[in-house]
N, C-alpha and C positions, 0 to 999 in steps of 0.2 A: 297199269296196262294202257289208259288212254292218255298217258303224257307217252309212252312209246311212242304209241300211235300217230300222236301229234308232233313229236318231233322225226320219226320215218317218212312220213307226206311230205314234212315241210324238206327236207332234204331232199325229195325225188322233188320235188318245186322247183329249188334251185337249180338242180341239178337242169332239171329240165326245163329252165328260163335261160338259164346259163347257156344250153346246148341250142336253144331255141332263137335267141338274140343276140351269140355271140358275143357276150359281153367279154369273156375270158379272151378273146381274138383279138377284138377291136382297144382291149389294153394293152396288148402286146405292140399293135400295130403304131398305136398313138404314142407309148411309150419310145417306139424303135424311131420314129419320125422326130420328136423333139430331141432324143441324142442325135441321130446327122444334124439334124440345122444348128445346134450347138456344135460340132465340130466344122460348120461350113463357115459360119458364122466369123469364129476364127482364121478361116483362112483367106477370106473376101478382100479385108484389104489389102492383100502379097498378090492378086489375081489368080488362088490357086485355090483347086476344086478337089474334093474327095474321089479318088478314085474311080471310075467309070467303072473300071472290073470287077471290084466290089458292091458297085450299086446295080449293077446288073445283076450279080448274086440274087441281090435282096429283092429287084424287082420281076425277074424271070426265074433262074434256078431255083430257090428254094419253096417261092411259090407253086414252080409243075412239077419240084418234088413230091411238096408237100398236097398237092390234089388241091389248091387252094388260087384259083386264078386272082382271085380279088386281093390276096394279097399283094399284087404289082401294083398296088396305087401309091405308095410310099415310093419305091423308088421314081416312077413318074413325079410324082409331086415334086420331089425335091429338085429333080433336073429339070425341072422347069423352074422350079425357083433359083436353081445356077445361075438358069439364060437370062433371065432380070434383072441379077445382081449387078454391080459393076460402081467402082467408087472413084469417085469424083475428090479431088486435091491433090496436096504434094504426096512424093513416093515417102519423104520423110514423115511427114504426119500419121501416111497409112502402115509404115510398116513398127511403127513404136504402139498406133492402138492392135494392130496384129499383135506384136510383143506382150502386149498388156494383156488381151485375151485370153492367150495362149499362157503367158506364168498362172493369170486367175485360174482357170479353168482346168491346169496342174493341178496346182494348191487345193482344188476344190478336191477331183479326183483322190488325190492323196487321204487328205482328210474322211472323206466316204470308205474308201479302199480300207484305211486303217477301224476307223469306227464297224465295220461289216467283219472283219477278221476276230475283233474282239469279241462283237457280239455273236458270233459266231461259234468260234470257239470259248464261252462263257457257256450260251444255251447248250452244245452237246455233251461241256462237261458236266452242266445239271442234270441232262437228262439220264444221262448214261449214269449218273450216282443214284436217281429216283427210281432208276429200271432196277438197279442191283437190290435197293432198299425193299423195293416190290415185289421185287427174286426171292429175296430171304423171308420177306415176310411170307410169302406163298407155301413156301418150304416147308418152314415152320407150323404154318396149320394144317400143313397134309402132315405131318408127324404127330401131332395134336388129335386129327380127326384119323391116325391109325391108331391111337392108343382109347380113342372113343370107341371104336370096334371093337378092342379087344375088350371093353368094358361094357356089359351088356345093359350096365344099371346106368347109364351116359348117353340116352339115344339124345335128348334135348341137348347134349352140351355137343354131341356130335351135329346134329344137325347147324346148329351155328358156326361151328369149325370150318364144314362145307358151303355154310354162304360165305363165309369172311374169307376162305379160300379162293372161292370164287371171285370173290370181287378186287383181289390183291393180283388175281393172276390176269385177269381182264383192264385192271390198272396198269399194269405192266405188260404188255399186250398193247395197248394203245398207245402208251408211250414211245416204244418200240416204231410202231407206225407212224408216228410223229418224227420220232429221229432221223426213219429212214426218210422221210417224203422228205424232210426239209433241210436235205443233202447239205448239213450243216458244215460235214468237214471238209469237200468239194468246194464251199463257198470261202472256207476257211484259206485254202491255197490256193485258187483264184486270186482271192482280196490280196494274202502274201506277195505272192509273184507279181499281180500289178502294180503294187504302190510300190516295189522294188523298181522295174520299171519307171513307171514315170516319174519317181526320184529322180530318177537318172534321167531322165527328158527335160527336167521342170529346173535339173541343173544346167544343162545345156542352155537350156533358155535365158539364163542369168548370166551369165557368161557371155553373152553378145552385146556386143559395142553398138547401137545403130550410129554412129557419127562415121563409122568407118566406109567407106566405100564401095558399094556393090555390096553391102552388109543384107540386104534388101532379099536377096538371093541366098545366102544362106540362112536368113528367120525363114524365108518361104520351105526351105528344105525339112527343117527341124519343125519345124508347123507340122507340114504336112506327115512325117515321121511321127509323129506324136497322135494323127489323127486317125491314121491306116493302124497304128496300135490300139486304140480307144475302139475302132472300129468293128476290130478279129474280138475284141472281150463284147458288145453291145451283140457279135453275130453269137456267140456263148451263151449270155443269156436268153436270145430270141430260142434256139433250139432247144437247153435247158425246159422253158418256159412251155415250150408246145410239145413237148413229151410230155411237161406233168398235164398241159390239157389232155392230153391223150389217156394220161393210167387214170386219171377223176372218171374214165366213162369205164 
């Protein structure tokens, strides 16, 4: 009873430090700021900037959807760190480390996107085998603990039937809960569809000649492509992410 006890408290703790200090906010927020400056990052040396429309999104729109004004300092910060940017030497230099950036930073994607799919789709097919496993098991001891009833001289072996009942079907019961919260198969076709995607970006990107002429203009285009795409998936998990703060209360 008092290990309940002590772990019931220590969860309305969190809960309520969590809800107190915004910690679960303020990772969203820092998390949503280092992807923009990683995708601005990339496109600095071509002189070309993320979206306006998009950062307005994220600096006004979803914050006074959201009842959350403080969230506009992410997109403020970054347009200011726009206005500061600005790169100095040849257009040839800048637009081969733009190139560079932008294949890395594929590649990188790619490999995340793939790795997230796997594991992904590995944990729901665990879980959904441990839930079935805990299904049966459950089953099984309520047909156990009806045949203890109907044996009168079996109360003690009924009584066990009914906690191991109990506790196979509250197993499965949380696991359940875990499945659902960690919209494993959602993450699964996400992950899918992106790294299709930016295959196909991160081949584009390979395929560019910089020697060629006015090439400079077309890396700026396929940059930029590649980064309004990164963008719409980073605005997915920001919403994702602040629904589940929302069911945690």
């Amino acid at each position: 009873l008092m290990i309940e006890i002590v772990l019931i408290l220590s969860a309305i703790t969190l809960i309520w430090a969590n809800h107190d200090y915004r910690w679960h906010e303020r990772w969203i927020f820092y998390r949503l700021l280092a992807e923009l400056c990683r995708k601005q990052m990339m496109l600095s040396p071509v002189g070309r900037t993320l979206p306006a429309f998009e950062l307005d999104i994220f600096a006004l729109g979803e914050a006074a959807d959201a009842g959350r004004p403080r969230a506009a300092w992410v997109g403020w910060y970054l347009q200011a760190v726009q206005r500061q940017e600005y790169h100095q030497g040849s257009i040839a230099e800048a637009k081969q480390n733009a190139l560079e950036l932008g294949r890395r930073l594929a590649r990188t994607q790619v490999d995340y996107h793939h790795a997230r799919k796997t594991g992904a789709e590995t944990a729901d097919r665990r879980l959904t085998g441990w839930i079935e496993f805990f299904f049966v098991l459950t089953t099984l001891s309520l047909v156990l603990r009806l045949f203890g009833y109907l044996d009168m001289h079996q109360s003690q072996f009924s009584e066990w039937v009914e906690s191991t009942a109990t506790l196979f079907s509250s197993a499965s019961a949380a696991l359940v809960g875990l499945r659902t919260y960690g919209e494993f198969s959602l993450l699964e076709q996400q992950s899918s569809s992106m790294e299709r995607l930016i295959r196909n970006a991160a081949a584009e990107l390979d395929s560019f000649d910089t020697d060629i002429p006015l090439s400079s203009q077309d890396i700026a285009s396929a940059l930029q492509r590649l980064a309004v795409l990164m963008m719409q998936e980073v605005q997915g998990w920001v919403q994702l992410f602040s629904l589940k703060s929302i069911d945690s209360f």
